[in-house]
Residue, then its C-alpha position, 0 to 999 in steps of 0.5 A: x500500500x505505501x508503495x502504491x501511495x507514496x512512490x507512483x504519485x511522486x515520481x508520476x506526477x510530481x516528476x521527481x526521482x525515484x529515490x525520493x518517491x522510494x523515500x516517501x513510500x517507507x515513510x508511509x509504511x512506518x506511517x501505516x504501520x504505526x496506525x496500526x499499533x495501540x500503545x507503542x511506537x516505532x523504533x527506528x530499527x522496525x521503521x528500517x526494516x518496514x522501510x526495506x520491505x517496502x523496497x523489496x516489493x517496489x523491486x518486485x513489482x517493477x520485476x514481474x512488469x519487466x518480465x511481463x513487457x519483456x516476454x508477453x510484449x516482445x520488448x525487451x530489446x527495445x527496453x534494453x535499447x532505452x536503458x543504454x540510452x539512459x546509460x549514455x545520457x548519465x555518462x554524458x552529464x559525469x564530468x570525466x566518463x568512465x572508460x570506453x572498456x566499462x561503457x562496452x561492459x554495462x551494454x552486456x547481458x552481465x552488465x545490464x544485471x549489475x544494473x539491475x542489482x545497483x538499481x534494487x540495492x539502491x531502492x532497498x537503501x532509500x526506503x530504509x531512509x524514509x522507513x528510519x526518517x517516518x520512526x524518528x520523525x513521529x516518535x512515539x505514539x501518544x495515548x489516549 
């Protein structure tokens, strides 16, 4: 639910990054979740680990939806046309681009996974900021 609600309306409609649509999304999972309790609050270790749930199923999720376009749709080169594009785009903005010899790396089955795994670990990393902000930020729950 916090995926749904804090990083597709962020990132579709407010145009911002990913990560701070990742980041909104494991706020909210401590948000949800602590709704949810009656006395307590939420630590900041429940609100990482709630926050890296999060992310494991945004992951998913975006994994099954490539895996759909991929096969069912006949996309994936053009899918795997766009992510070298993108690559280019960002290597065109470094200030020093990497070598020639890691360019011809990432085009690679091997490389497009080591993509894949940067951009899944990365999405784990910012949920479980937003998961660890969401627990400090609202503290302990108030009775009554």
């Amino acid at each position: 639910m916090a995926v749904m609600t804090g990083a597709i309306p962020v990132v579709v409609l407010l145009n911002l990054p990913p990560a701070i649509g990742m980041m909104i999304a494991g706020f909210l999972a401590v948000l949800f979740y602590r709704r949810r309790l009656v006395a307590t609050g939420v630590s900041v270790g429940v609100g990482a680990r709630l926050g890296v749930l999060c992310g494991l199923l945004a992951s998913g999720a975006l994994a099954v939806s490539i895996a759909i376009a991929a096969t069912v749709f006949h996309q994936g080169a053009r899918m795997h046309q766009g992510l070298i594009e993108l690559m280019k785009q960002s290597m065109a903005r470094m200030g020093n681009a990497p070598p020639p010899e890691v360019i011809e790396l990432l085009k690679t089955p091997p490389g497009v996974v080591m993509i894949g795994i940067f951009f899944v670990v990365m999405t784990l990393v910012f949920s479980a900021l937003g998961g660890v902000l969401g627990a400090a930020l609202l503290g302990k729950k108030d009775k009554g």
